[in-house]
Biopython code that builds the backbone (N, CA, C, O; Angstrom):
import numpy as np
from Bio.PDB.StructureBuilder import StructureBuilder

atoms = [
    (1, "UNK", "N", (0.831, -1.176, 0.000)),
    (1, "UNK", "CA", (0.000, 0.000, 0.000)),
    (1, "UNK", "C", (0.882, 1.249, 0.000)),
    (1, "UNK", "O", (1.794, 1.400, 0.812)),
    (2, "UNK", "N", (0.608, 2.024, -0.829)),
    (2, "UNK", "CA", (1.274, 3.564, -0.794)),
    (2, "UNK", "C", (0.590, 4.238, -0.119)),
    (2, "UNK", "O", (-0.624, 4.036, -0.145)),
    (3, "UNK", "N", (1.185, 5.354, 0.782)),
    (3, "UNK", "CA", (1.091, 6.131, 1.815)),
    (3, "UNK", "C", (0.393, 7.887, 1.153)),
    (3, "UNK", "O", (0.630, 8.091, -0.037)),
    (4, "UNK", "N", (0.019, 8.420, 1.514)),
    (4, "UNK", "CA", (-0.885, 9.224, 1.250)),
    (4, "UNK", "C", (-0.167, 10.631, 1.286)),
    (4, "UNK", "O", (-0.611, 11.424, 0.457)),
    (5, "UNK", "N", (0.726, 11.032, 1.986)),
    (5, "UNK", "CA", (1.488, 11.769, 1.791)),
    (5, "UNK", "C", (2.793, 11.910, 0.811)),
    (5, "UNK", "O", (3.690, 11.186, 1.244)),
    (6, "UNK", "N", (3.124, 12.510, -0.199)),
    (6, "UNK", "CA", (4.288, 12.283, -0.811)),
    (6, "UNK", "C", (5.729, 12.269, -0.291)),
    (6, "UNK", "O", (6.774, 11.793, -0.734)),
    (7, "UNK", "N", (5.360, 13.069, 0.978)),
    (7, "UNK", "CA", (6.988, 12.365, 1.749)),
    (7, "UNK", "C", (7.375, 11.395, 2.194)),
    (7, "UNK", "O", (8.549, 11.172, 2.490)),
    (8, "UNK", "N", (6.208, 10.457, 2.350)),
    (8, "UNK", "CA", (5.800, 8.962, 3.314)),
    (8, "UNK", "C", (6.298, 8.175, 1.717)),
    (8, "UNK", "O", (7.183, 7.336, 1.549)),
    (9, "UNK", "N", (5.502, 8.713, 0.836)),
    (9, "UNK", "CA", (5.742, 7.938, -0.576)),
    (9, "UNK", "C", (6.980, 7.686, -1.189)),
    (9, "UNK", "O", (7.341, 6.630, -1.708)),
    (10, "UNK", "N", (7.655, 8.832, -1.078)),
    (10, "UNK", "CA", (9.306, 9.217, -1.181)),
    (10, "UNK", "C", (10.345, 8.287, -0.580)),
    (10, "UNK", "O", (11.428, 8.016, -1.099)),
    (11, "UNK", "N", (9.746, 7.693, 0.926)),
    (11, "UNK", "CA", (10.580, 6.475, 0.909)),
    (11, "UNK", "C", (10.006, 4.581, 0.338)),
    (11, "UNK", "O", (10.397, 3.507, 0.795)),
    (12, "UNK", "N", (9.476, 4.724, -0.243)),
    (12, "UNK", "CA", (9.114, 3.557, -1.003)),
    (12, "UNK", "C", (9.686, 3.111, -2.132)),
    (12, "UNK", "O", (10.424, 3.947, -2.653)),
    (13, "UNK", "N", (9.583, 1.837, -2.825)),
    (13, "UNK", "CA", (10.075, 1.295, -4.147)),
    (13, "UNK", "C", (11.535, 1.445, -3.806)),
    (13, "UNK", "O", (12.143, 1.599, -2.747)),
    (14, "UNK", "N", (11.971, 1.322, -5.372)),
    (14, "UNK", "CA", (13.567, 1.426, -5.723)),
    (14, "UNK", "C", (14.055, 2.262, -5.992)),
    (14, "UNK", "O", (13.384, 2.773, -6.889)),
    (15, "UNK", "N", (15.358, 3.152, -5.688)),
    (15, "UNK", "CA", (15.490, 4.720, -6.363)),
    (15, "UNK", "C", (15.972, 4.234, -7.901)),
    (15, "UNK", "O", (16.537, 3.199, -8.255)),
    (16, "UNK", "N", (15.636, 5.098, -8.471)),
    (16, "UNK", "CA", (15.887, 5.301, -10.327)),
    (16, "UNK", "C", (17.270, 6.018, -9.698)),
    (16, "UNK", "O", (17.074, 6.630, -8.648)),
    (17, "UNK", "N", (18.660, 6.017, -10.222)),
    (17, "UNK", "CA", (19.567, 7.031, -9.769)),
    (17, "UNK", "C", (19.349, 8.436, -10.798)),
    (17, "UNK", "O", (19.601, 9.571, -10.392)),
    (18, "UNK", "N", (18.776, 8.105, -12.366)),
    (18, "UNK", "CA", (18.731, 9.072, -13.024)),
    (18, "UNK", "C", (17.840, 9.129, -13.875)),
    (18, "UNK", "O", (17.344, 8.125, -14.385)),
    (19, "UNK", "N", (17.426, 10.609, -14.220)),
    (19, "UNK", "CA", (15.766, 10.577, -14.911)),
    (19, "UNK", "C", (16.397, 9.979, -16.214)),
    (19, "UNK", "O", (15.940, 8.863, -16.460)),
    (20, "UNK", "N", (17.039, 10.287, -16.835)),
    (20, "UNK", "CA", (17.756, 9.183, -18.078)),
    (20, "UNK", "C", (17.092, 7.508, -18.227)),
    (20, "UNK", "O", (16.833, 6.886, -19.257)),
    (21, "UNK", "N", (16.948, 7.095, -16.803)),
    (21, "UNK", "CA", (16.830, 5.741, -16.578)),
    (21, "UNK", "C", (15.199, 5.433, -16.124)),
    (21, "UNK", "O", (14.863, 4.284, -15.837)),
    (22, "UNK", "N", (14.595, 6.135, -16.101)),
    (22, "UNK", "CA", (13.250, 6.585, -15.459)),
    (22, "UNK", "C", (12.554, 6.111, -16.764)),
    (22, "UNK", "O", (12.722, 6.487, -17.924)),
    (23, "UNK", "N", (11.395, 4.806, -16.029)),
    (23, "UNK", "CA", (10.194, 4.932, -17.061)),
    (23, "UNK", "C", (9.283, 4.785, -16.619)),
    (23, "UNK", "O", (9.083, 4.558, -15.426)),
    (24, "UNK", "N", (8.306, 4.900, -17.683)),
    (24, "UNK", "CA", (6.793, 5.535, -17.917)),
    (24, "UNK", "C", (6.159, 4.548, -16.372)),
    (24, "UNK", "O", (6.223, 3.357, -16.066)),
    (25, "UNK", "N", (5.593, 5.724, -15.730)),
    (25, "UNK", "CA", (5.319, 4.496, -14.066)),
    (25, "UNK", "C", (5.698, 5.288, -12.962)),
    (25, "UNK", "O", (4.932, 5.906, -12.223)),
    (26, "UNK", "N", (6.987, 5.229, -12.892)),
    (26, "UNK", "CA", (8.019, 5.730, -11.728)),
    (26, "UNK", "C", (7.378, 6.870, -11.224)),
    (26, "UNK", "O", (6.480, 7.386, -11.889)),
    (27, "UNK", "N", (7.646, 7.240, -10.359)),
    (27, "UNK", "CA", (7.077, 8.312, -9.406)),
    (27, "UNK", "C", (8.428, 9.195, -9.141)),
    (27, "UNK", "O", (9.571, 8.948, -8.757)),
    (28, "UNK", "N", (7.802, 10.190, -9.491)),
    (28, "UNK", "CA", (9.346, 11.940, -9.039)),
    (28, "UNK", "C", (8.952, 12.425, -7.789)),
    (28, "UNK", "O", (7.890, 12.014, -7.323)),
    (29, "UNK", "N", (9.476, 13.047, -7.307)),
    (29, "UNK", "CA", (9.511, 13.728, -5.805)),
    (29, "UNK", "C", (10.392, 14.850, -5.972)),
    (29, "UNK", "O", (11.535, 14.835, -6.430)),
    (30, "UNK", "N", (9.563, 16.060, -5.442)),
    (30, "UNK", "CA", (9.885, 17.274, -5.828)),
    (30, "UNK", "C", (10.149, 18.012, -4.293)),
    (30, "UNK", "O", (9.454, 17.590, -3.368)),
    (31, "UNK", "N", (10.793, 18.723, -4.108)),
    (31, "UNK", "CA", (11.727, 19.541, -2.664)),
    (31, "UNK", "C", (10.591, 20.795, -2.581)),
    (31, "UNK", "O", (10.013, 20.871, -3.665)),
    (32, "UNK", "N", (10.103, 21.799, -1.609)),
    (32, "UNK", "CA", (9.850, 22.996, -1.617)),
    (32, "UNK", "C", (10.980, 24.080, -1.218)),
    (32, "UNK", "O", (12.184, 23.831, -1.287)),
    (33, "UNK", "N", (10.628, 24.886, -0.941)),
    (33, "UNK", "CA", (11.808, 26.235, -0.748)),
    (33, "UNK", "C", (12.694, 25.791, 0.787)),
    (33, "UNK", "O", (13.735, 26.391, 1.054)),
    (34, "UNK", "N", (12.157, 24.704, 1.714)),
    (34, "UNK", "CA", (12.711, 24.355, 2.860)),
    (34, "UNK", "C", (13.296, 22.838, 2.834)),
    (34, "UNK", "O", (13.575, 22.095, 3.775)),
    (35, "UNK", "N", (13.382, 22.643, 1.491)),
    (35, "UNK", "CA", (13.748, 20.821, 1.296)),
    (35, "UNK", "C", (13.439, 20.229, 1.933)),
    (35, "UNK", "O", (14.129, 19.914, 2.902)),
    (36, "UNK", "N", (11.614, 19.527, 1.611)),
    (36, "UNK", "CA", (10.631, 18.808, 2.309)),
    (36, "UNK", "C", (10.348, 18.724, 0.685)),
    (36, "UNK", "O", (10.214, 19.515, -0.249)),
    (37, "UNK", "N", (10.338, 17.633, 0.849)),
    (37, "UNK", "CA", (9.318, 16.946, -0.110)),
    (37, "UNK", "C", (7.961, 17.484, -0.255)),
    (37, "UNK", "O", (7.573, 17.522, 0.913)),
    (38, "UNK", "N", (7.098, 17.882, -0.923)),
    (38, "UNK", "CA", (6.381, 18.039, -0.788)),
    (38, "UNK", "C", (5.123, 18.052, -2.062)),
    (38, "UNK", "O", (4.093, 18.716, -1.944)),
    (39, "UNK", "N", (5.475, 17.087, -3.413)),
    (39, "UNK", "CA", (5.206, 16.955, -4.464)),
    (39, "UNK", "C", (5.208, 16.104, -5.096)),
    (39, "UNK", "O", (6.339, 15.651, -4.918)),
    (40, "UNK", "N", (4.635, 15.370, -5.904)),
    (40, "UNK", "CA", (4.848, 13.942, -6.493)),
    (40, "UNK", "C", (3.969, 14.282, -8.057)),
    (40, "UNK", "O", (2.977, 14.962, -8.318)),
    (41, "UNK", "N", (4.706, 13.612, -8.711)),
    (41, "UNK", "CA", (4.203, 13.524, -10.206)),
    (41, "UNK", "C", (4.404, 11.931, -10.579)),
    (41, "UNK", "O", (4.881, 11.099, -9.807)),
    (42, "UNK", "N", (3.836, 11.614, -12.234)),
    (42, "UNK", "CA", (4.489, 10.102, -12.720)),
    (42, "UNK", "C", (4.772, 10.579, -14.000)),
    (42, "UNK", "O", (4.120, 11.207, -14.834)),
    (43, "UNK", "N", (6.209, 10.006, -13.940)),
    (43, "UNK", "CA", (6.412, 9.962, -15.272)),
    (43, "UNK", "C", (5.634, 9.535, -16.215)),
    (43, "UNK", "O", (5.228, 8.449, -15.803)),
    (44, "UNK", "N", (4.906, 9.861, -17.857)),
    (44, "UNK", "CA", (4.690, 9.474, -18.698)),
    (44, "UNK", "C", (5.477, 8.415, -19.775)),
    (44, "UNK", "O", (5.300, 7.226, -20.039)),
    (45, "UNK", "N", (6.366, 9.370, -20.230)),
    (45, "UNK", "CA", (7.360, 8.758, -20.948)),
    (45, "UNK", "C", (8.348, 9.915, -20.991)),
    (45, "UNK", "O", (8.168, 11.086, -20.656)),
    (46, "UNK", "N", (9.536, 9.265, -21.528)),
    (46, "UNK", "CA", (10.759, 10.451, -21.938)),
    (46, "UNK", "C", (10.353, 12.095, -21.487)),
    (46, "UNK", "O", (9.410, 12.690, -22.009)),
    (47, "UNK", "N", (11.104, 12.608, -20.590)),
    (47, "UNK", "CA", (10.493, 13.845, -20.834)),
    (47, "UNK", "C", (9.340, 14.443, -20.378)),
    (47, "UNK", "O", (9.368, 15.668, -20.502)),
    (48, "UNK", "N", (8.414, 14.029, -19.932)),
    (48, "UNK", "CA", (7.201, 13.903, -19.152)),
    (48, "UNK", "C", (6.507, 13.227, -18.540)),
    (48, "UNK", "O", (6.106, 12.067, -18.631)),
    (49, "UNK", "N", (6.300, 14.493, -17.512)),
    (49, "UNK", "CA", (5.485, 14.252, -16.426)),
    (49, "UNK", "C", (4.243, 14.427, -16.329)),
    (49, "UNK", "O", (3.929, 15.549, -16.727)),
    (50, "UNK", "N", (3.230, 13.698, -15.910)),
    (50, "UNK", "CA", (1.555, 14.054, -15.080)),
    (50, "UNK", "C", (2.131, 14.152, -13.506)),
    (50, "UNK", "O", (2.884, 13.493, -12.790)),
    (51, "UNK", "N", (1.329, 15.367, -13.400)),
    (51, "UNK", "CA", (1.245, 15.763, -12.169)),
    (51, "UNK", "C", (0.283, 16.997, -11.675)),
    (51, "UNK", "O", (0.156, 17.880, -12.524)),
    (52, "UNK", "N", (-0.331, 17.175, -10.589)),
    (52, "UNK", "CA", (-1.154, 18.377, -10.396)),
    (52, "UNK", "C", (-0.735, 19.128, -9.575)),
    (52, "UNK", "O", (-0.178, 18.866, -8.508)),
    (53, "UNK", "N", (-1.046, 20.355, -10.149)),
    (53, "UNK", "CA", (-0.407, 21.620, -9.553)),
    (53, "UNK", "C", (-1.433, 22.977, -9.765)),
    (53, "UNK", "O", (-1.252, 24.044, -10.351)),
    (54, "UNK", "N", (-2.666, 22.387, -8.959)),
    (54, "UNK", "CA", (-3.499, 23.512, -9.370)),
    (54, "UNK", "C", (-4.530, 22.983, -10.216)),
    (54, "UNK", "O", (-5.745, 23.033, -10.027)),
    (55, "UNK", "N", (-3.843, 22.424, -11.262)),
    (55, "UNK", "CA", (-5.071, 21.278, -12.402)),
    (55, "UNK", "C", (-4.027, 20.235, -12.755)),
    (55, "UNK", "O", (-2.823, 20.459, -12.879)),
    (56, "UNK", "N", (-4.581, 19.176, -12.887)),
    (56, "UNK", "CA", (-3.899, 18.043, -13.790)),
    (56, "UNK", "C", (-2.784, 18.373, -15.164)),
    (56, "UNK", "O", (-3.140, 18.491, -16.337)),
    (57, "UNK", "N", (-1.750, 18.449, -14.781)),
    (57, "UNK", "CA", (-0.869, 19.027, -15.953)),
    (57, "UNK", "C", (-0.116, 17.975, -16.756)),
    (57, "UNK", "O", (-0.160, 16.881, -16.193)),
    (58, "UNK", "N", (0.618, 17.974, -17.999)),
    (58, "UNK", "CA", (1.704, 17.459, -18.580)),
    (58, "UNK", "C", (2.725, 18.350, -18.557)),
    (58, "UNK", "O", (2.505, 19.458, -19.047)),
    (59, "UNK", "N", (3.780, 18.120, -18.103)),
    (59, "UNK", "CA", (4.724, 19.312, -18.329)),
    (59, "UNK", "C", (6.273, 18.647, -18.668)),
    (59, "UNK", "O", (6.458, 17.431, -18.617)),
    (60, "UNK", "N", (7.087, 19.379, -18.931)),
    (60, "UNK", "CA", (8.285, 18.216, -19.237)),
    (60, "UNK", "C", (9.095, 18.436, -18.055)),
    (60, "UNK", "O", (8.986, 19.330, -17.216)),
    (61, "UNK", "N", (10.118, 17.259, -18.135)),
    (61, "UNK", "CA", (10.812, 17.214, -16.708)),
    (61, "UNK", "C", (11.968, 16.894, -17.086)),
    (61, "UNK", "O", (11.941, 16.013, -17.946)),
    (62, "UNK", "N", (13.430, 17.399, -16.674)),
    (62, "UNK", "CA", (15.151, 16.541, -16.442)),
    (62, "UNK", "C", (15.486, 16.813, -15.872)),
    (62, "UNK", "O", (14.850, 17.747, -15.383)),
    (63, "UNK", "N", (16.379, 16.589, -15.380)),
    (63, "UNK", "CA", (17.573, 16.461, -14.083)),
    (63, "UNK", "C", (16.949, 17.351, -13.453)),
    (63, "UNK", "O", (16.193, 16.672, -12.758)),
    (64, "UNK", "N", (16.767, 18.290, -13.243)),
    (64, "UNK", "CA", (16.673, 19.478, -12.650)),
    (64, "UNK", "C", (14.785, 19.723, -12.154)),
    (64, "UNK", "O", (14.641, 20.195, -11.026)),
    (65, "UNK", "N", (13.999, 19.542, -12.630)),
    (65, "UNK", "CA", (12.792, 18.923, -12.204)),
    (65, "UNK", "C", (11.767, 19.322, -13.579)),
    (65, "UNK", "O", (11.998, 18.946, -14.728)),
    (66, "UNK", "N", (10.454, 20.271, -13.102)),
    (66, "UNK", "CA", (9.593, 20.222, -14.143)),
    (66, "UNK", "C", (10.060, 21.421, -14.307)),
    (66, "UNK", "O", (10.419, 22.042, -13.307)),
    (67, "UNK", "N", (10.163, 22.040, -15.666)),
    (67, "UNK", "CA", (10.208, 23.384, -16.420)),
    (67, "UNK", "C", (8.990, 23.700, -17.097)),
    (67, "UNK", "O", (8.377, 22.776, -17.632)),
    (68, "UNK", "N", (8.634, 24.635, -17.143)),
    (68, "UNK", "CA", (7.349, 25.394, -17.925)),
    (68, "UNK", "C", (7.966, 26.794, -18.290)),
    (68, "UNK", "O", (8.588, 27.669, -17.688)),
    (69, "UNK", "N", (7.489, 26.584, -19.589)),
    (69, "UNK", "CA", (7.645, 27.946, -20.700)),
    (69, "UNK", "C", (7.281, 28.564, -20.434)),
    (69, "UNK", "O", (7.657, 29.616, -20.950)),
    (70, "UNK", "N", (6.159, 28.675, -19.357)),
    (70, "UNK", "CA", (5.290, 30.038, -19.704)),
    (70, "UNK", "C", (5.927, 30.676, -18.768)),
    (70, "UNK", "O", (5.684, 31.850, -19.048)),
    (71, "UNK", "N", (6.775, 30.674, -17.569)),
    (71, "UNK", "CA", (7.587, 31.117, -16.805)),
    (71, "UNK", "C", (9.166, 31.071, -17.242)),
    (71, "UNK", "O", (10.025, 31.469, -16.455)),
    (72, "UNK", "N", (9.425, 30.681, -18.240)),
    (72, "UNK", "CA", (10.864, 30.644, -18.512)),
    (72, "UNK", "C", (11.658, 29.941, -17.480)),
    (72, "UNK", "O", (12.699, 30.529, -17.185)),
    (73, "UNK", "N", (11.411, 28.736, -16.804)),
    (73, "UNK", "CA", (11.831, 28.141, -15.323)),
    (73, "UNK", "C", (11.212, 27.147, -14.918)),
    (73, "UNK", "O", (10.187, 26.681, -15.417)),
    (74, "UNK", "N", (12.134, 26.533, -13.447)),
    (74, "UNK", "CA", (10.942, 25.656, -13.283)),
    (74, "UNK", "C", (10.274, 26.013, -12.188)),
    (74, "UNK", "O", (10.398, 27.020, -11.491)),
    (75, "UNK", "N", (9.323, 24.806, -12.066)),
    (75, "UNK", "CA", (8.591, 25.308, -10.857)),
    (75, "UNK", "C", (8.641, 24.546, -9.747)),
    (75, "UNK", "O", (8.097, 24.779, -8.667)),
    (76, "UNK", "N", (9.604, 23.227, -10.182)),
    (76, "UNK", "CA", (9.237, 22.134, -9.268)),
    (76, "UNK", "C", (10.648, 21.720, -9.131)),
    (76, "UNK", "O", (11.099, 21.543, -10.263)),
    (77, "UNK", "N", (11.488, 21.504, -8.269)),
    (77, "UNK", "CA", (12.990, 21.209, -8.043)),
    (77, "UNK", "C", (12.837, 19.736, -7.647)),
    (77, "UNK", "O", (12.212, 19.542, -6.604)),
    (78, "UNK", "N", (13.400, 18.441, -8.446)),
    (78, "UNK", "CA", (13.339, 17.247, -8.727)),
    (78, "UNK", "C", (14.658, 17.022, -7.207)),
    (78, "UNK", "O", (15.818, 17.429, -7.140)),
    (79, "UNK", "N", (13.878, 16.266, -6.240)),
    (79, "UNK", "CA", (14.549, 15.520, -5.705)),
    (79, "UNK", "C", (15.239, 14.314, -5.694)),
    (79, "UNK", "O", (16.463, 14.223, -5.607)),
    (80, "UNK", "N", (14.075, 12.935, -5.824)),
    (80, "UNK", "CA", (14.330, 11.752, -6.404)),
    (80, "UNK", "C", (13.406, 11.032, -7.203)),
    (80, "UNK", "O", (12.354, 11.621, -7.448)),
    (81, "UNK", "N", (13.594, 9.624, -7.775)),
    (81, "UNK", "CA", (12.860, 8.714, -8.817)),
    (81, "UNK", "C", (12.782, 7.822, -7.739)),
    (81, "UNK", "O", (13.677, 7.545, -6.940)),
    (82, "UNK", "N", (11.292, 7.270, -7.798)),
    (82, "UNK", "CA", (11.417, 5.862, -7.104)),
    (82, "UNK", "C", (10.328, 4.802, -7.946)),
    (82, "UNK", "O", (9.167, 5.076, -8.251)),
    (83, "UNK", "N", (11.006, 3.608, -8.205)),
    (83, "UNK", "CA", (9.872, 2.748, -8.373)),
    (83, "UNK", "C", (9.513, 1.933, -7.911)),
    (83, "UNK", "O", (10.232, 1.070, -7.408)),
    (84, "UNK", "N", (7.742, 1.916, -7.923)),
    (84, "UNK", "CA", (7.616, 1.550, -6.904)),
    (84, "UNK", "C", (6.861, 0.145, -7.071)),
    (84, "UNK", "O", (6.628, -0.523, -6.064)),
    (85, "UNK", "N", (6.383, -0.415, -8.655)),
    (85, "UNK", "CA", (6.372, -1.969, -9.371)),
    (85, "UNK", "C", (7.383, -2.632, -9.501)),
    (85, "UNK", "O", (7.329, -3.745, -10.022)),
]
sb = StructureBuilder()
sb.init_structure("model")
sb.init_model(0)
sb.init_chain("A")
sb.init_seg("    ")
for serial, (resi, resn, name, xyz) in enumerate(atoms, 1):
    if name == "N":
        sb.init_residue(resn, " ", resi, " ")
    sb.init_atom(name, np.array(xyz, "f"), 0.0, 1.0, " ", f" {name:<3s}", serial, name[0])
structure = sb.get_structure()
């Protein structure tokens, strides 16, 4: 059973060491401004993520976490990959 909070979730499954290696499934975990977890998306495939942030989004994601154009940045600072099948 997965845990309901995304920081509880964050220690589950296997870590991915790199989004390179990350597939469609895996679960991301994203830091806030006090490095707490506090975010979770799933990878789609290559490059994207589903995740909600306000509404159900696609947005793309690497090393560095999710980026959106419409801010020139990101918004979401990628902590770790875990899988958790």
């Amino acid at each position: 059973m997965i845990p309901r909070l995304s920081c509880q979730q964050a220690e589950k499954g296997n870590i991915v060491d790199f989004i390179d290696q990350a597939e469609s499934g895996d679960l991301v975990f994203f830091d806030n401004d006090r490095g707490k977890i506090s975010h979770v998306g799933m990878i789609l495939s290559k490059g994207l993520v589903i995740h909600a942030s306000g509404r159900v989004r696609i947005d793309s994601i690497d090393h560095q976490g999710i980026f959106k154009p419409e801010i020139n940045g990101y918004s979401h600072k990628l902590r770790t990959i875990r899988r958790i099948l």
